[in-house]
C-alpha positions as CSV (number, residue, x, y, z in Angstrom):
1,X,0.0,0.0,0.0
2,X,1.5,3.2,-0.7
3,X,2.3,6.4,1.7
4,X,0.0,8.9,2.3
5,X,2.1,11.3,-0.2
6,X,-0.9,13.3,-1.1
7,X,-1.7,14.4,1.7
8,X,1.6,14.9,2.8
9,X,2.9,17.4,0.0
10,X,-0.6,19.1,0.3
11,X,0.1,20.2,3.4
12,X,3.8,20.5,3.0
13,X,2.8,23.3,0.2
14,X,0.4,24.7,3.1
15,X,3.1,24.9,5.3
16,X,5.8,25.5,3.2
17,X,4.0,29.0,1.8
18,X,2.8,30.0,5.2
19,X,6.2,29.7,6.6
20,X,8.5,31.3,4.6
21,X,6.0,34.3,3.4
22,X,4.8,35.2,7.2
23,X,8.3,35.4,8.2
24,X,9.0,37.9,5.5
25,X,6.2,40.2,6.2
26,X,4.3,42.6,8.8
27,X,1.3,41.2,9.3
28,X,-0.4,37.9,8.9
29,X,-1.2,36.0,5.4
30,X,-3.7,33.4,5.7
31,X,-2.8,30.2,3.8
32,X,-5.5,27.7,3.4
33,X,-6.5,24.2,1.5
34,X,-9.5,25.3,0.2
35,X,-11.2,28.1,-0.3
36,X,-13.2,29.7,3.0
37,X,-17.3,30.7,3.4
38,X,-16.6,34.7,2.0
39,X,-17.8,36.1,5.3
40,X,-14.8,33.9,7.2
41,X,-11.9,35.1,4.3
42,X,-9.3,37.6,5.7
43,X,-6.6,39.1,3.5
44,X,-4.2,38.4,2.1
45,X,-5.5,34.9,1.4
46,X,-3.6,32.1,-0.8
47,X,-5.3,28.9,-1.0
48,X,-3.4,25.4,-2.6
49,X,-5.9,23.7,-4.3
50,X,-5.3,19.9,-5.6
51,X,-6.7,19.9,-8.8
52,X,-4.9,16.8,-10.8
53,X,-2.8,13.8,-10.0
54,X,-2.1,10.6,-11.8
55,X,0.9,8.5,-12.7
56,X,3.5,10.2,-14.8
57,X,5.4,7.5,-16.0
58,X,5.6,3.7,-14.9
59,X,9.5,2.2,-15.0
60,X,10.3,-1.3,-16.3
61,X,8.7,-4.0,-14.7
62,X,8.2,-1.3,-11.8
63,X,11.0,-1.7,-10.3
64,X,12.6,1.2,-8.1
65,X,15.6,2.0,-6.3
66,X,15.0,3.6,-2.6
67,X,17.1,6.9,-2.6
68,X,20.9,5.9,-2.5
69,X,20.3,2.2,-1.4
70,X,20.3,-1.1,-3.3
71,X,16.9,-1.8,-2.3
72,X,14.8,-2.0,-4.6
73,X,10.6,-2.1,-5.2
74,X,7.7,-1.0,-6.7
75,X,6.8,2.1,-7.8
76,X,6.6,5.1,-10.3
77,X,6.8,8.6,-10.9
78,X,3.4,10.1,-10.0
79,X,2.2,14.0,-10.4
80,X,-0.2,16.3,-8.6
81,X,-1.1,19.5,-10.4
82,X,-1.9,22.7,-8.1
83,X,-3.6,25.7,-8.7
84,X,-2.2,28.4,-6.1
85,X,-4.6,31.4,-5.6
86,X,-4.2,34.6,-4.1
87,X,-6.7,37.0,-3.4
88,X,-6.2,40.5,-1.5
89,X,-8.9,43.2,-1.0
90,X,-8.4,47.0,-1.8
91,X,-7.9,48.0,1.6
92,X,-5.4,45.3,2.9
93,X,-1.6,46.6,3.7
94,X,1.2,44.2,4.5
95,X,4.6,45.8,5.4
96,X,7.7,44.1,3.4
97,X,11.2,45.2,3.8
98,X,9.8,48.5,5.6
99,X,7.3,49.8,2.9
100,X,3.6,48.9,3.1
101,X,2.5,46.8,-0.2
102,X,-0.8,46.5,-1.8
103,X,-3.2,46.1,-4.0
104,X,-1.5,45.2,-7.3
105,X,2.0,45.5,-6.2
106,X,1.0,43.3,-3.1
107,X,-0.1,40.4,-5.6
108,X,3.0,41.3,-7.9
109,X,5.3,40.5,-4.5
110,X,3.5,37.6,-3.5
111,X,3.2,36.0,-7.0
112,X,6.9,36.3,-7.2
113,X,7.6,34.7,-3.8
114,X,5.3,31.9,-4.0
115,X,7.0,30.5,-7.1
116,X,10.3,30.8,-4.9
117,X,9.1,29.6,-2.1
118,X,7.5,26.5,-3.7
119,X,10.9,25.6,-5.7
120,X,13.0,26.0,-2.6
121,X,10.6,24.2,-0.3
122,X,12.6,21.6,1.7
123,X,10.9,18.9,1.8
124,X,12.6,17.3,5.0
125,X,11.4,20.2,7.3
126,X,7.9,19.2,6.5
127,X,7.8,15.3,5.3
128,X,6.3,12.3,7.9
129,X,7.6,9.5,5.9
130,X,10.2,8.9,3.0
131,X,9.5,11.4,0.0
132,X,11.7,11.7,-2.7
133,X,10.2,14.6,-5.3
134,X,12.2,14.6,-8.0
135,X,11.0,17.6,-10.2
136,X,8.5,21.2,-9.5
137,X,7.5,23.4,-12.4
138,X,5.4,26.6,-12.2
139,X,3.5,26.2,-15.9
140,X,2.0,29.8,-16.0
141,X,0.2,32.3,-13.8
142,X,-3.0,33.5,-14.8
143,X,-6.0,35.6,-14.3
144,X,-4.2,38.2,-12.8
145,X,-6.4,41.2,-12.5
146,X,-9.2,43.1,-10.3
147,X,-12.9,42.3,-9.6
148,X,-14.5,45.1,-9.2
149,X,-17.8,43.9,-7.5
150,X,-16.2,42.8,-4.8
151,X,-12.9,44.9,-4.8
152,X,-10.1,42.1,-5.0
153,X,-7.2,42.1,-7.0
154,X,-5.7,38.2,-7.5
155,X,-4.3,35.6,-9.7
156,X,-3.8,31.9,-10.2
157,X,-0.5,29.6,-10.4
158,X,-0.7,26.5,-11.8
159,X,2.0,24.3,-10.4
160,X,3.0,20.7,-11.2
161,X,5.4,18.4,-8.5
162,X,6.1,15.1,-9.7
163,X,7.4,12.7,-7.1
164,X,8.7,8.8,-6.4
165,X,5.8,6.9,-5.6
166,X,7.1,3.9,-3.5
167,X,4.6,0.9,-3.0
């Protein structure tokens, strides 16, 4: 039966983001796995949402090596797709280096860091069993722009970490 490595990069990503981007800030970003009832949403909120996974690409006779031992099983290469969302408010403020961001430029700041922050995620700090991922790519951002209903400015990542799935 295979790990829980779902869950466990879910909420590695979770983590991961909520980290790293409150430690560079004034103020609190809220990171969550889905997205919250409107009337509960603060700002700035990012939400990581699961939105794909499958096998990526099966080995010969699905056989494996474990990390740097001789040991070997089965097992492939499996993917999850993410779509990382962030959505800020007109009136939200976040201080960064000494200078208050937001609106557009807080969304230009955070887009930037959360692509940096995902690549450079170690996984060790976060993992609860074995979990080798072998690649991450940030396909594209997206919808970046303003509703102006409800006053948000946001925008989308679609992210793609491949890892070893061991069985």
């Amino acid at each position: 039966m295979a790990k829980d490595y779902l869950n466990i990069i879910e909420r590695a990503l979770m983590m991961g983001l909520s980290d790293k981007l409150n430690a560079a800030v004034t103020g609190d970003l809220y990171v969550h796995g889905q997205f919250p009832e409107t009337e509960d949403m603060k700002f700035p909120t990012i939400v990581v949402q699961q939105v794909a996974s499958g096998f990526e690409e099966q080995f010969a006779g699905d056989k494996i090596t474990f990390g740097t031992s001789s040991t070997a099983g089965s097992g492939e290469v499996y993917g999850m797709s993410f779509l990382v969302h962030i959505v800020v408010d007109k009136d939200t403020s976040i201080g960064i280096g000494g200078t208050d961001y937001k609106q557009r430029r807080l969304v230009n700041w955070l887009m930037l860091n959360i692509a940096n922050t995902i690549m450079e995620i170690d996984w060790s700090d976060y993992e609860e069993e074995e979990l080798e991922i072998l690649e991450r790519n940030l396909e594209q951002w997206r919808d970046i722009g303003f509703i102006s209903e409800v006053q948000w400015y946001g925008a989308t990542a679609e992210f793609e970490i491949y890892f070893l799935n061991k069985r």
